[in-house]
C-alpha positions in Angstrom: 80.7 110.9 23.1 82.3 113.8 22.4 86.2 113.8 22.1 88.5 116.4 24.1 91.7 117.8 21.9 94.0 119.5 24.2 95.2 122.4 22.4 98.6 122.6 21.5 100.1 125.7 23.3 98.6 123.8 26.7 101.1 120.7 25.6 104.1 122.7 25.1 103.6 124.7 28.2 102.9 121.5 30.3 106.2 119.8 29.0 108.3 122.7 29.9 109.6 122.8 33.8 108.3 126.6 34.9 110.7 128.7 36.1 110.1 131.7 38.5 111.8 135.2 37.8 111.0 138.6 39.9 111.6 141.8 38.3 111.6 145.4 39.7 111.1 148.8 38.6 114.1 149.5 36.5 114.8 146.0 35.6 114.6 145.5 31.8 111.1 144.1 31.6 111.1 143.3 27.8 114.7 141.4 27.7 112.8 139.1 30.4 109.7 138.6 28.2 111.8 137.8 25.0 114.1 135.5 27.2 111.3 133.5 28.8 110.5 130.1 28.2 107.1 128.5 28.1 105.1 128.6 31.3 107.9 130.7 33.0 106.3 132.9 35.7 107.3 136.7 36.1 106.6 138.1 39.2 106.9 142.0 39.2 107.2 143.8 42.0 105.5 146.7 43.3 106.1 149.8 41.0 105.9 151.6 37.5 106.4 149.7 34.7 106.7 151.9 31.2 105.1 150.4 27.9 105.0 149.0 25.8 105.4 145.8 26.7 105.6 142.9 24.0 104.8 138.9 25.0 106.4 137.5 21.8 105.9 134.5 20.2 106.5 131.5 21.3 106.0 131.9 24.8 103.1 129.7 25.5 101.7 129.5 28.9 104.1 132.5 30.7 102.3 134.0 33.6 103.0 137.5 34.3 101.7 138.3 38.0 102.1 141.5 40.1 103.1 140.9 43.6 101.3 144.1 45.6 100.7 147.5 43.2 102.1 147.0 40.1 101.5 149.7 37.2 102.3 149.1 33.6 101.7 152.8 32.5 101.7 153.2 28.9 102.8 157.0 29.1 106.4 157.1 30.6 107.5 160.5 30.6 104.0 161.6 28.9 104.5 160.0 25.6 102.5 158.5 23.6 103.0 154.7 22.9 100.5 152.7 21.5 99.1 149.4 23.2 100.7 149.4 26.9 100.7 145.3 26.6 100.6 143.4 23.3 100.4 139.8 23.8 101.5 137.2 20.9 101.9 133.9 22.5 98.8 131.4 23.4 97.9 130.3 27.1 99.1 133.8 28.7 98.4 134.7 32.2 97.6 138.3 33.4 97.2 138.8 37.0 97.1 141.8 39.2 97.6 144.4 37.2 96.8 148.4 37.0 97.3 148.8 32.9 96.6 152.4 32.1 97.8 155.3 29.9 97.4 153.3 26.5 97.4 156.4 24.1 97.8 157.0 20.1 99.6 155.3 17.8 99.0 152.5 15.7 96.3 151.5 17.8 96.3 152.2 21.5 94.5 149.2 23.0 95.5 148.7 27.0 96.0 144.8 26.4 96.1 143.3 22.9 95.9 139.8 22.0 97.1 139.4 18.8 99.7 136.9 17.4 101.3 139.5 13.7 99.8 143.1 14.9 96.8 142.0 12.0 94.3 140.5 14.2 96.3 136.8 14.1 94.5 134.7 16.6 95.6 134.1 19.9 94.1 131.5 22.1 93.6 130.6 26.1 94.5 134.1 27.0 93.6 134.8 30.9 93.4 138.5 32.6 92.5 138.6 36.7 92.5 141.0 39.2 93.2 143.6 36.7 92.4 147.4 36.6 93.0 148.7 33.1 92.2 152.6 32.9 92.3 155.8 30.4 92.8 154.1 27.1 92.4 155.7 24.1 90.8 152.8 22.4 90.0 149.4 23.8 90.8 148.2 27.1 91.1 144.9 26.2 90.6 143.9 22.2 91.3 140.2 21.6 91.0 137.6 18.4 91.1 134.3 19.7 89.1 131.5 21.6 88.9 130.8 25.2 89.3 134.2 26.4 88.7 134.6 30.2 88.5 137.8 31.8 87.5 137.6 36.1 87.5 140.4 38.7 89.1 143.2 35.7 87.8 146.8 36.1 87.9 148.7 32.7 87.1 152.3 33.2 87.6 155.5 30.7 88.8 153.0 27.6 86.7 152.1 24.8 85.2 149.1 26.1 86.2 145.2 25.9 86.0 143.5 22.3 86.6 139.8 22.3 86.4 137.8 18.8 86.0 134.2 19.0 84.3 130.8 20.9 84.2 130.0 25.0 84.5 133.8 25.9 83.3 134.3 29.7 83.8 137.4 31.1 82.9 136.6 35.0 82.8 139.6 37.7 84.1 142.4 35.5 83.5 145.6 35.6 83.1 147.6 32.9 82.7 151.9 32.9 82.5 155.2 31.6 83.5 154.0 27.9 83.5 156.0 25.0 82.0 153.1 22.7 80.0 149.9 23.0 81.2 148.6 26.7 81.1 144.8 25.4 81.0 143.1 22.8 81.5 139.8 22.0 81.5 137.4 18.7 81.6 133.5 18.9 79.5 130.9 20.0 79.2 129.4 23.6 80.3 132.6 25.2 79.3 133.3 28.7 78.7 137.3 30.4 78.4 136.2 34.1 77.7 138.6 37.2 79.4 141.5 35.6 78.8 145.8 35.8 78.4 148.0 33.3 77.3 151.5 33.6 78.2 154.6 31.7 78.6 153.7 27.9 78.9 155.8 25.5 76.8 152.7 23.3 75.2 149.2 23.8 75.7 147.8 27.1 76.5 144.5 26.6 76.3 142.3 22.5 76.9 139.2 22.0 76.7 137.7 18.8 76.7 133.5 18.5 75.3 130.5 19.2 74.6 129.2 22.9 75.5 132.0 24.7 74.8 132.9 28.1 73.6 136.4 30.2 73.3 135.5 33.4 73.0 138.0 36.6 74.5 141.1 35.2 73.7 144.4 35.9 73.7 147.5 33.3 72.9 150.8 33.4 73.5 154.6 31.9 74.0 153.3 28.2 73.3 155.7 25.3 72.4 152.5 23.3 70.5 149.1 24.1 71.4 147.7 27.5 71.9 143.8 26.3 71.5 142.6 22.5 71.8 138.9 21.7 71.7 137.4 18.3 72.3 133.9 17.7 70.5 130.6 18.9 69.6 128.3 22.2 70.6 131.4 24.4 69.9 132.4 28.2 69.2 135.6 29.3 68.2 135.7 32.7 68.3 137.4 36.0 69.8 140.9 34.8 68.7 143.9 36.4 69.3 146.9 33.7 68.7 150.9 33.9 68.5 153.9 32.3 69.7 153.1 28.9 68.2 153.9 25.6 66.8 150.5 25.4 66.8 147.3 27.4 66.6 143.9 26.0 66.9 143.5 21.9 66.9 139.5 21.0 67.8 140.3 17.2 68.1 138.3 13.7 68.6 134.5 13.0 67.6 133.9 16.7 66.5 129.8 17.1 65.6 128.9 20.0 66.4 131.3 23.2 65.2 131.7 27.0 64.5 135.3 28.4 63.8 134.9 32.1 63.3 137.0 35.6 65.2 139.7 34.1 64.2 143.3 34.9 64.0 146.3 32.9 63.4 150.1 34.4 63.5 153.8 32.7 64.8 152.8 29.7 64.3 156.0 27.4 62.7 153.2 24.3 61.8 149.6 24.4 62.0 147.4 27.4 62.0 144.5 25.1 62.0 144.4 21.2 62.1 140.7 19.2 63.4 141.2 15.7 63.0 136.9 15.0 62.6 133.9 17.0 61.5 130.4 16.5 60.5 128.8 19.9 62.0 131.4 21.9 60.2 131.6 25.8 59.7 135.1 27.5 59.1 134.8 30.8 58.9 136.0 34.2 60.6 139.6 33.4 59.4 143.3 34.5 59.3 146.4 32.6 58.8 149.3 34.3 58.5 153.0 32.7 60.0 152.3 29.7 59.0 153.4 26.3 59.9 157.4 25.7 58.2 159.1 22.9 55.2 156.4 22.9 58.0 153.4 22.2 55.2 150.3 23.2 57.6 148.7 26.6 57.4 145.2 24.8 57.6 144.9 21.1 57.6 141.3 19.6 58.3 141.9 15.6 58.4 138.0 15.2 56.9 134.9 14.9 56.4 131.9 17.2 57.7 133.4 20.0 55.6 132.6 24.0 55.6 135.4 26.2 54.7 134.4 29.7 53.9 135.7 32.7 55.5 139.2 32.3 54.5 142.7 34.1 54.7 145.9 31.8 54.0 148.9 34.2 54.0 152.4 34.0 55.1 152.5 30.9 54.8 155.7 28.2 53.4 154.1 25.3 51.6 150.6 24.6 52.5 147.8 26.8 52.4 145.0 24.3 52.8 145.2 20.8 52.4 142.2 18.7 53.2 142.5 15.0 54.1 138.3 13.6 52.0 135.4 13.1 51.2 132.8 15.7 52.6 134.0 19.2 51.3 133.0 22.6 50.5 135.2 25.3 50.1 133.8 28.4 49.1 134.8 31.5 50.4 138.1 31.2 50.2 141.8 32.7 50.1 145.5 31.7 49.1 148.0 34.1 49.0 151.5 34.3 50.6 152.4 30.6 49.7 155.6 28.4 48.7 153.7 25.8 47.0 150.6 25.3 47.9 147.6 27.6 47.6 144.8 24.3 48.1 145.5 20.7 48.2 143.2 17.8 48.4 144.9 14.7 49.5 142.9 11.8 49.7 139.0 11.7 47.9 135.6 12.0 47.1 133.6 14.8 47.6 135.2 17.8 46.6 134.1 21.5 46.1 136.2 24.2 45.3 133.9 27.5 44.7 135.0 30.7 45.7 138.6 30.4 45.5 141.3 32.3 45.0 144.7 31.3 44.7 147.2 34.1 44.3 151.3 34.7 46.0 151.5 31.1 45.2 155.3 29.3 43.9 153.7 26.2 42.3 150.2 25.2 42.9 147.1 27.4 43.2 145.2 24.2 43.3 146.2 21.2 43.3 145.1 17.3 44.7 146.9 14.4 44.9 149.9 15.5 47.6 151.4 13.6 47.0 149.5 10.3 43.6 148.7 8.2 41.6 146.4 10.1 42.3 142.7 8.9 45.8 142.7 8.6 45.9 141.0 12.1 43.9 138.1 11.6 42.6 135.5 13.4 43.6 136.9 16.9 42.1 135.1 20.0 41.6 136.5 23.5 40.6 133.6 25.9 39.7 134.3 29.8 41.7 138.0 29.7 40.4 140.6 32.1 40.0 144.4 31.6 39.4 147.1 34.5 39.5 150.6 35.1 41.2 151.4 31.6 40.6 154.8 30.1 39.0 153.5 26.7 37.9 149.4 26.1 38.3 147.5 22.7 37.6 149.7 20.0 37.5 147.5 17.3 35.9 144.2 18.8 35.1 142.8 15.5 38.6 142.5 14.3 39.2 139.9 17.1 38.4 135.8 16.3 37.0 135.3 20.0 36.6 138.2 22.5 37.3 136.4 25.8 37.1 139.4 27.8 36.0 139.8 31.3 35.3 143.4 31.7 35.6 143.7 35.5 33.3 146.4 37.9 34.4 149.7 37.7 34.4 149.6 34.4 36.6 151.1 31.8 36.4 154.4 29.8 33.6 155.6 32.6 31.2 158.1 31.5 32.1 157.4 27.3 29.6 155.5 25.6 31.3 155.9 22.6 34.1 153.1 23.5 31.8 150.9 25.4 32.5 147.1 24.8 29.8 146.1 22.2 29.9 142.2 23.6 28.1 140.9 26.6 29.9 140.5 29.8 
């Protein structure tokens, strides 16, 4: 069984008997912060607040809440200040809030977690309810473990960056950012049922063990929509747009689940698999991805099995295989300008119970791009072809040629790329 150590700033916090103070516009805000005891509460009425404003040390478990439309602007009077909200003590509560303004100067973050000003750690740190707006850097940049964000719009700041383990960012929103919109490093973090739309970057990166993707929705960034690197993670059940690429699963990846997501107009790759071992695609849609002939699923990696997925529509190859002893199963690509299957280097492939249909090129095809043999030992078993615009060029290169090739034919009227195999 696995033992539970309560972290020290919860202890002290828990031992101290909270007291409640309500401040106003006016009321010197920071003398109250450096005068509060552990798990004090701070309720501050509705108004302006300037910045910055400094949680010192020592403070473990305060709770600062804003009771109706409080504003902690970080440009009183138009000047420039820095972070609007600098927080230095573990267990910290931020609820309520609009935190906006946060402008140039050592670094102009609108809340930042950090215990010395030099990325110190700070742990158990909590933001709801917030709005945090026009920020010249980060909206929220934090070193520390246990970080929960929940119901927090960040819009016109440079994004959320969160280092450290049991991140979960739950119902956030996250817009029109001038840098990557989220990123997040440490294991067993968790991205839940959140926006994100408008990044000047990726979407959404997490980088650690066990994380989790669930139900999130991006679209409109200039980089890849969600990248995951790490091992035994879940992506599933995101709906992404419009961004230069959708789903990257990237280096040192063991074990992983990509599941019933869907992926539409992105201006590259739907999907593109740097390295897996026993990682399970399954049940996703691309849909008119691929720009400049990017192939809407590229799996650079080995051991990986794709199932059930629909490429559609897309402007280049559907499928691209390049690794050694991936399974295809039961999958789709219909109506793509290039070829619906591809494999191209590596040994041991399976294609089962495919479909390629009304694709502009081959409905499976085998090393097209490099001399034929470097893709070896490639088996198509009970896979059916129809209507596509050319049919398997090179059907020596395959192992086993388990094609049906359906009526209506493919490449009609070309007896040049007629199927040399009988039905």
């Amino acid at each position: 069984m696995n033992s539970y150590s309560v972290p020290a700033w919860l202890l002290l916090a828990a031992t101290v008997s909270a007291e409640t103070v309500t401040l106003s516009p006016g009321d010197d805000v920071q003398a109250a912060l450096d005068t509060a005891a552990p798990g004090d509460i701070l309720v501050f009425s509705a108004g302006t607040y300037p910045g910055p404003l400094t949680v010192p040390p020592g403070k473990a478990g305060l709770s600062l809440k804003a009771k109706g439309a409080a504003v902690l602007d970080g440009r009183p009077g138009g000047a420039a200040v820095g972070p609007v909200l600098v927080i230095q003590s573990d267990g910290v509560q931020v609820t309520g809030f609009t935190i906006q303004h946060a402008r140039a100067g050592s670094s102009a973050e609108g809340i930042k977690a950090d215990d010395d000003l030099n990325f110190g750690t700070i742990d158990g740190l909590q933001v709801r309810d917030c709005r945090i707006l026009n920020c010249d850097g980060p909206g929220l940049l934090v070193a520390g473990d246990d970080t929960l964000v929940d119901n927090t719009l960040v819009s016109g700041c440079g994004g959320v960056s969160i280092t450290g383990d049991g991140t979960r960012l739950e119902r956030t929103t996250v817009r029109a950012t001038d840098d990557d919109a989220v990123v997040l490093a440490g294991n067993d973090c968790v991205v839940s049922r959140c926006s994100v739309s408008i990044a000047d970057g990726t979407g959404i990166s997490v980088t650690g063990d066990r994380a989790e993707l669930l139900s999130n929705s991006v679209s409109g960034c200039t980089g890849g929509g969600l990248v995951v690197e790490g091992g035994d993670f879940t992506v599933a059940k995101n709906r992404l747009s419009h961004c230069d690429g959708g789903i990257t699963v990237g280096t040192f990846t063991v074990l992983g689940l990509v599941e019933s997501n869907r992926v539409a107009d992105c201006r590259g790759r739907g999907l593109l698999i740097l390295e897996c071992s026993e990682l399970v695609v399954r049940r996703n849609v691309f849909e008119r991805c691929g720009l400049e002939q990017s192939p809407a699923v590229h799996l650079q990696a080995s051991g990986c099995t794709l199932e059930s997925n629909t490429v559609r529509d897309g402007d280049g190859n559907g499928f691209l295989v390049k690794g050694d002893d991936n399974r295809l199963l039961r999958n789709k690509a219909l109506g793509n300008l290039g070829d619906g299957f591809v494999v191209t280097v590596g040994a041991g492939n399976l294609l089962e119970s495919c479909t390629a249909q009304d694709n502009r090129g081959e409905g499976f095809q085998n090393d097209e791009l490099t001399t034929p043999g470097d893709a070896t030992g490639t088996r198509l078993v009970a896979c059916k072809a129809k209507g596509n615009r050319r049919d398997v060029a090179v059907a020596t290169a395959f192992a086993e040629l388990g094609v049906s090739f359906a009526t209506g034919g493919n490449d009609p009227g070309n007896p040049e790329h007629q199927p040399e195999i009988d039905d």
